[in-house]
C-alpha positions as CSV (number, residue, x, y, z in Angstrom):
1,X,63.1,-64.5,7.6
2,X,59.8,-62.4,7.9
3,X,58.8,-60.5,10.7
4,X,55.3,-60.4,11.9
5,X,54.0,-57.6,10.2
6,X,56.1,-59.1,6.8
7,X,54.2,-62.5,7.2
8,X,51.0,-60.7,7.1
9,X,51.5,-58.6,4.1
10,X,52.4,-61.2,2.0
11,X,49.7,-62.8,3.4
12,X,47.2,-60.3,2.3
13,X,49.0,-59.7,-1.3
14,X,48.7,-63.3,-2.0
15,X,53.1,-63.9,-1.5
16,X,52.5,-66.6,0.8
17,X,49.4,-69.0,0.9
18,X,48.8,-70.8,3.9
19,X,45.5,-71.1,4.9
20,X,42.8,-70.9,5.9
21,X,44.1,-69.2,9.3
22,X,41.5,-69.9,12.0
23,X,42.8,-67.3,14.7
24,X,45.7,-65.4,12.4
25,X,45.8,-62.5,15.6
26,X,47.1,-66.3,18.0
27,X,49.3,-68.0,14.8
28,X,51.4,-65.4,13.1
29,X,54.0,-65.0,15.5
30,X,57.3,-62.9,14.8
31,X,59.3,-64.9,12.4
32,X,56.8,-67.8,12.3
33,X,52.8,-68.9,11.5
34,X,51.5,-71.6,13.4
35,X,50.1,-74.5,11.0
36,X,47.0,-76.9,12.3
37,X,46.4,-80.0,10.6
38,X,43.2,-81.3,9.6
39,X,42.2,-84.8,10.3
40,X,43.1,-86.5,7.1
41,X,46.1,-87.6,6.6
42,X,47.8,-89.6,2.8
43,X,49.7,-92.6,4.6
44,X,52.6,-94.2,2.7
45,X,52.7,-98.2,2.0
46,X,55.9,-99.8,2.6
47,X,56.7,-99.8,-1.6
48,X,59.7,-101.3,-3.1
49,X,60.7,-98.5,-5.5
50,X,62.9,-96.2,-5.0
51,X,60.9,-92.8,-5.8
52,X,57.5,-92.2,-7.1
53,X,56.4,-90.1,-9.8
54,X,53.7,-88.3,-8.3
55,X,53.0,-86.7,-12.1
56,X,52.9,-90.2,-13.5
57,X,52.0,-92.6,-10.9
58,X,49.0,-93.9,-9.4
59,X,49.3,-92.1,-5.6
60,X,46.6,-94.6,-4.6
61,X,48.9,-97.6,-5.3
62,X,51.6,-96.4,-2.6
63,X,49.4,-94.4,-0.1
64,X,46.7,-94.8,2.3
65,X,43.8,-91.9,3.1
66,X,43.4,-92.3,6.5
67,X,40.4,-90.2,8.6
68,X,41.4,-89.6,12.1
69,X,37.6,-89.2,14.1
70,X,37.2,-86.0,15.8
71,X,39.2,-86.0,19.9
72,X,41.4,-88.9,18.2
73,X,45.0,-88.9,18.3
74,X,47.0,-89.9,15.1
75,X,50.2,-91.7,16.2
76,X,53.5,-91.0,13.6
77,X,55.6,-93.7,14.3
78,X,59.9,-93.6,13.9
79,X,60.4,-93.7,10.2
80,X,56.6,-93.3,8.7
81,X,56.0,-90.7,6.7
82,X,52.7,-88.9,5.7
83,X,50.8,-86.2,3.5
């Protein structure tokens, strides 16, 4: 675990990429950074495989880009998973 003033050292060497930070001074909190989505999201289809290949396969074939408007909510439902 990384202290505040770790997080942003290996921020600033390039250990840890995580951005862009939009208010670093409000995110990077002791032990932790605050992520923020954007407002795209990769939506998995219910597929009958039992893995995919990202390398390999076709991401298009099992996912969805879905663009959430700007003041919009995007709802995860129980079991969905996203990217």
């Amino acid at each position: 675990m990384l202290s505040d003033r770790e997080i942003k050292a290996a921020l600033a060497e390039g250990r840890i990429d995580v951005g862009p930070l939009e208010y670093p001074d409000v995110q990077i909190q002791p032990a932790s950074i605050d992520l923020r989505l954007g407002n795209q999201f990769r939506v998995f289809k219910h597929a009958q495989r039992a893995f995919i290949d990202p390398l390999n396969d076709n991401l298009d074939e099992f996912t969805e880009i879905v663009t959430v408007p700007d003041g919009e909510a995007f709802i995860l439902h129980p079991g969905e998973f996203v990217l």
